[in-house]
C-alpha positions in Angstrom: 0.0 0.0 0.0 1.3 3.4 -0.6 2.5 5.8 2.0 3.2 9.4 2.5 2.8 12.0 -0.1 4.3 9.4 -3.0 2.4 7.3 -4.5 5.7 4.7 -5.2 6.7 4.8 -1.6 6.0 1.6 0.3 6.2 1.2 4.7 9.7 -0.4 3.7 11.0 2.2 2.4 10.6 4.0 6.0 11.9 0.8 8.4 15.2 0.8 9.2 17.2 -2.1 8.1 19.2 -3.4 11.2 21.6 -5.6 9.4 22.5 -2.3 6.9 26.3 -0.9 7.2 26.2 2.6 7.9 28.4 4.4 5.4 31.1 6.0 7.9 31.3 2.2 9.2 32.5 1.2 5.9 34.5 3.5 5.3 36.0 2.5 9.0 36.4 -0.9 8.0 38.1 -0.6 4.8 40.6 1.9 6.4 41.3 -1.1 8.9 42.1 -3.2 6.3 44.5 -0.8 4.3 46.3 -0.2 7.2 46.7 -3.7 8.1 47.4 -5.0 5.2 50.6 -1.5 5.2 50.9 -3.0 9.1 51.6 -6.2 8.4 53.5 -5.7 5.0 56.7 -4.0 7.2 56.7 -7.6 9.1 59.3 -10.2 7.0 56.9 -12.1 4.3 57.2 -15.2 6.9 56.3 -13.0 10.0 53.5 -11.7 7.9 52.0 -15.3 6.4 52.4 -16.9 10.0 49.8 -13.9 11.5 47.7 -14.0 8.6 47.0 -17.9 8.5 47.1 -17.5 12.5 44.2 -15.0 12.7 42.5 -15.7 9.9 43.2 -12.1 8.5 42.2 -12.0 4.8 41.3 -16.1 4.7 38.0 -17.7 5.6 39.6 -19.8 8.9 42.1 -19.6 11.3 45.0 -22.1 11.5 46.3 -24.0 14.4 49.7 -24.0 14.9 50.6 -27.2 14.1 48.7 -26.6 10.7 50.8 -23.3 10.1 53.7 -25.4 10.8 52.8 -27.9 8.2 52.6 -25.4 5.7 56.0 -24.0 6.2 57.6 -27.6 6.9 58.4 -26.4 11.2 57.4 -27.6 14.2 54.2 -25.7 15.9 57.0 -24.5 18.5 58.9 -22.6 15.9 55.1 -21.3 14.6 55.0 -20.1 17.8 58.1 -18.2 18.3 57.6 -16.7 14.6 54.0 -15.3 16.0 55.3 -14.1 19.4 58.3 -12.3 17.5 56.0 -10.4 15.0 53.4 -9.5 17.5 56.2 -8.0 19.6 57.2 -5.8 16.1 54.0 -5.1 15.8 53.3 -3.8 19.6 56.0 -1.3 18.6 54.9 2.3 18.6 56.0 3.1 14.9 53.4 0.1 14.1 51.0 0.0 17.0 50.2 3.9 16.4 48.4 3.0 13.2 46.3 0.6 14.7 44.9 2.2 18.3 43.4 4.7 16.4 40.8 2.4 15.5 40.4 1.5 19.4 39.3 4.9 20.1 36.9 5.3 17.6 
């Protein structure tokens, strides 16, 4: 049925959709995701595989470390010192900077 003044508008075009992303969200996200892509791309490309399998980042899953070390021919206790070494880097200020910003927001 019709509504309002138009006689094309319809009540869903006046309900809120819940599930939409706000524009400034969006644009929010995708700046997270240039900067951690620039973040991670100052680790060494090992550093910077072993997070992203780790956490997921840019794949469908997370790994385990004993998959991660499968892939890269290491035991999961090397995986783990690789992760622990580039997270240090990457709580660095000259890194970690670009990244809180998005904490406060």
């Amino acid at each position: 049925t019709p509504r309002g003044d138009e006689e094309d508008s319809q009540l869903g075009d006046f309900v809120e959709d819940k599930n939409a992303i706000l524009p400034l969200d969006s644009a929010i996200q995708e700046n997270l995701k240039e900067t951690t892509t620039r973040v991670l791309a100052s680790l060494t490309p090992r550093e910077e595989r072993v997070l992203r399998m780790r956490f997921g980042i840019g794949m469908n899953t997370d790994h385990t470390l004993e998959e991660v070390g499968q892939q890269f021919s290491v035991t999961r206790e090397r995986i783990r010192q690789i992760e622990a070494k580039a997270l240090r880097k990457l709580k660095h200020p000259s890194r970690s900077r670009k990244l809180r910003s998005f904490l406060d927001q």
